[in-house]
C-alpha positions as CSV (number, residue, x, y, z in Angstrom):
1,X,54.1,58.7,-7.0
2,X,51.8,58.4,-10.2
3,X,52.5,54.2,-9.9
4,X,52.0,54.4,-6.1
5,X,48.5,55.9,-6.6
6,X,47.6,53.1,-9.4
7,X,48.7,50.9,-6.9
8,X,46.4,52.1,-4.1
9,X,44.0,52.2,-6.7
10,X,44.0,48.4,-7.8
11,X,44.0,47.4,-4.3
12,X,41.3,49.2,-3.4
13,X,39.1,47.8,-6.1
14,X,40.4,44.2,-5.3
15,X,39.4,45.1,-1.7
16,X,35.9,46.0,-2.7
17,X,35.7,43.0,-5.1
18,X,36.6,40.8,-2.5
19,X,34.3,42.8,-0.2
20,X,31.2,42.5,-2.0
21,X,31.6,38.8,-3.2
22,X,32.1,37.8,0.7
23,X,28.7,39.8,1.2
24,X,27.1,38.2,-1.9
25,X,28.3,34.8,-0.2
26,X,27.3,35.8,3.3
27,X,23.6,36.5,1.6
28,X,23.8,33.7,-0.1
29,X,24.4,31.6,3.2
30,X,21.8,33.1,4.6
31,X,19.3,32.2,2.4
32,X,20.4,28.5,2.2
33,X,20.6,28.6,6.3
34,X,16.9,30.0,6.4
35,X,15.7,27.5,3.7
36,X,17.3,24.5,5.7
37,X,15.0,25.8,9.0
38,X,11.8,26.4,6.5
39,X,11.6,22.8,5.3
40,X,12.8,21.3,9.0
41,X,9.4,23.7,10.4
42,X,7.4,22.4,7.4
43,X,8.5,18.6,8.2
44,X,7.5,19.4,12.2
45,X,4.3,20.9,10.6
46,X,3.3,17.9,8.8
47,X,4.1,15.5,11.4
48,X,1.9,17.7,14.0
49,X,-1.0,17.7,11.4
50,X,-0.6,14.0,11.0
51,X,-0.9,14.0,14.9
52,X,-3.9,16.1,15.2
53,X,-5.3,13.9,12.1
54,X,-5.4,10.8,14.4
55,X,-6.6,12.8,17.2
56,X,-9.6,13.6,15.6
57,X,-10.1,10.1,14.1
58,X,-9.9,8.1,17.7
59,X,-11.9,10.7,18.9
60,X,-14.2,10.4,16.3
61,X,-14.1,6.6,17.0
62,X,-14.8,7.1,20.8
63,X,-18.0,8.8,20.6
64,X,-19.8,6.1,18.3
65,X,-20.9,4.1,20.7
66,X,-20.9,0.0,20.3
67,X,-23.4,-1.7,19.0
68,X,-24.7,-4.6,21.0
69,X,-24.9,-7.9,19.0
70,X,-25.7,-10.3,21.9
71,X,-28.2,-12.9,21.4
72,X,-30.4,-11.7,24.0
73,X,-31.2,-8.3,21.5
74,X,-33.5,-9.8,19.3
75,X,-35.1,-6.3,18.2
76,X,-33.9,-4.0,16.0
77,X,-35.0,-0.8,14.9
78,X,-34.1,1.7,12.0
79,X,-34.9,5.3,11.1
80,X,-33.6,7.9,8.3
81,X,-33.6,11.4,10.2
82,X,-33.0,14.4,7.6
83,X,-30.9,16.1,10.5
84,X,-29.1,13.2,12.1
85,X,-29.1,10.2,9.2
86,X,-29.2,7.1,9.2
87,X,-30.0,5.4,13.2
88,X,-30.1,2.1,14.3
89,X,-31.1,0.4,18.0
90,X,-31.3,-2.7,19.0
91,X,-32.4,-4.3,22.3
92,X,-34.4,-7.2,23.7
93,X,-38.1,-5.9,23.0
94,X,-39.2,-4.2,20.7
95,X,-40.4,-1.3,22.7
96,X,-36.3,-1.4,24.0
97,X,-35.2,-1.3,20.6
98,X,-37.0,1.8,19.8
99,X,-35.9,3.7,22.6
100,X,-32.6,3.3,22.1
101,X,-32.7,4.4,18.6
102,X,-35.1,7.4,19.7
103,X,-32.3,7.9,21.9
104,X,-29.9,7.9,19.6
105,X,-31.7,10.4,17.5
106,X,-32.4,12.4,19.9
107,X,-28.4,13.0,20.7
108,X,-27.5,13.7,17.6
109,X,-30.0,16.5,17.1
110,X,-32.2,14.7,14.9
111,X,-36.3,15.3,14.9
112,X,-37.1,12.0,16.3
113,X,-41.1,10.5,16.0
114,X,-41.9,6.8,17.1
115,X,-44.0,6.4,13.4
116,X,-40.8,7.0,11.7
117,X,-39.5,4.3,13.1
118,X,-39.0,0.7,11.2
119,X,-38.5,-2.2,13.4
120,X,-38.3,-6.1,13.3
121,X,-37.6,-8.7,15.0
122,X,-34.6,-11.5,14.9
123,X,-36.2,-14.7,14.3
124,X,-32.7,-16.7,14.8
């Protein structure tokens, strides 16, 4: 009886070895499964930030609007605004050439006066 009890004994102990190293392995799966799916979300992250990234950029891009280099714009005008920087317009007069780059001031939120204006003409 005495050996049957040691007996029951050891294999219980084996049982709860076993047990608690298939939980400690079970944990540990665990861990490395969630780590797999945080750096896959981290890799989708960065490729949607990179996304938005070039979002902004062409969007940025599409609301500069071209400037027109034809031959027929022989006037151009410049002005430094505190509020909306540096503005240039060009058009075929000189009067033309100003509005546009009052205009341009003006849309960007700039304080925009004529005398602050520098202009001249293309002599090509």
């Amino acid at each position: 009886m005495k050996q049957l009890t040691s007996i029951l004994v050891s294999a219980a102990i084996l049982f709860s070895a076993s047990t608690m190293s298939d939980a400690e392995e079970y944990r540990r799966y665990g861990k490395e499964q969630e780590l797999r799916e945080l750096r896959k979300e981290v890799r989708l992250l960065r490729a949607d930030i990179a996304r938005l990234e070039d979002l902004i950029i062409e969007m940025h891009e599409a609301r500069q609007p071209p400037v027109d280099v034809s031959l027929n714009n022989r006037w151009g005008c410049y002005m430094n605004d505190v509020r909306a920087g540096g503005i240039y317009g060009v058009g075929a007069t000189e009067a033309e050439a100003k509005g546009v780059t009052l205009e341009k001031c003006s849309n960007k939120g700039g304080a925009c006066f004529e005398s602050d204006l520098k202009c001249s003409a293309n002599e090509s």
